[in-house]
Steps between C-alpha positions, in 0.01 A plus 500: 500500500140553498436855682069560580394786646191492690315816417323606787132789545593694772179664469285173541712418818495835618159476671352796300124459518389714200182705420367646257212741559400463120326151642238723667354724200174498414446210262171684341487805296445834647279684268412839512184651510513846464179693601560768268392349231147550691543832487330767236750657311753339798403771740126417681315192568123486400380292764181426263732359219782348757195304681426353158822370394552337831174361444611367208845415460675157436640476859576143425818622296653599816509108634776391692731825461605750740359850432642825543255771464625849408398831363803641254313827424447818793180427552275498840372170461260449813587226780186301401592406151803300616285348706255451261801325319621329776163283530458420150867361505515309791296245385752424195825636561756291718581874702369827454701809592519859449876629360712469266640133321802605714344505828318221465806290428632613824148447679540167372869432574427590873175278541721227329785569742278497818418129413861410582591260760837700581585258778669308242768715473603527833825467568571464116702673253266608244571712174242695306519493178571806313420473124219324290283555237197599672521786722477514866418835671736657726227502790538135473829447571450718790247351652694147440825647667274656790333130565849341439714666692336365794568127458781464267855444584629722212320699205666568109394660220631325154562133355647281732834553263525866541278624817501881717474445868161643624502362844661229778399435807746592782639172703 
């Protein structure tokens, strides 16, 4: 007597449409530029000397990356520097913004997420992936839920295997 069992994925037939946010980080670096290496003895700007290295700096370096420009000493750097910054930048850098690496992940993340076309989830049953090896911001799994929750049939958190119940859509 030959006995086969037919081993079946519930989770493929299930229906689960599953997302994972990591498919929306920035692909480029985010380098830092931090202004207080401008500074004299980290504390004041010369505008003299700052006017020269903008002048001449390799801005080229900055090509294609997405810049976060900081000061990391308590200094009063004045608004016009950044700017100053800003310009020379532009030209180069795929983004320029002021904050921290953190915060422009999550700028990022949100412009990323705004691209969406979330009318393909109406009426699904979507799960958002938890866990990966490149980190998603909180804010972005917010704003995904928030944009979500308005189409989909049903919202988890998890693997398809293993998922928390975020939302579903009342009959």
């Amino acid at each position: 007597m030959d006995i086969q069992e037919n081993i079946v994925n519930k989770v493929a037939q299930s229906g689960l449409m599953t997302i994972d946010l990591a498919d929306y980080a920035p692909k480029e670096d985010i380098v830092i530029y931090d202004i207080k290496d401008n500074l004299f003895h980290e504390l004041i700007l010369k505008e003299k000397d700052f006017r020269e290295f903008i002048k001449n700096h390799d801005w080229e370096q900055y090509a294609g990356k997405h810049i976060a420009i900081i000061c990391s000493t308590d200094a009063i750097v004045p608004t016009w520097a950044y700017m100053l910054l800003a310009n020379k930048l532009s030209p180069f850098a795929k983004t320029v913004h002021f904050g921290s690496e953190t915060e422009v992940r999550s700028t990022l993340f949100h412009d990323a997420l705004r691209g969406i076309d979330y009318a393909q989830y109406t009426d699904q049953r979507v799960v958002v992936k938890g866990c990966g090896d490149i980190y998603v911001p909180e804010s972005a799994f917010v704003q995904f839920t928030v944009e979500l929750t308005k189409v989909a049939k049903s919202i988890m958190y998890g693997e398809p295997c293993s998922t928390v119940p975020v939302f579903k859509r009342k009959a």
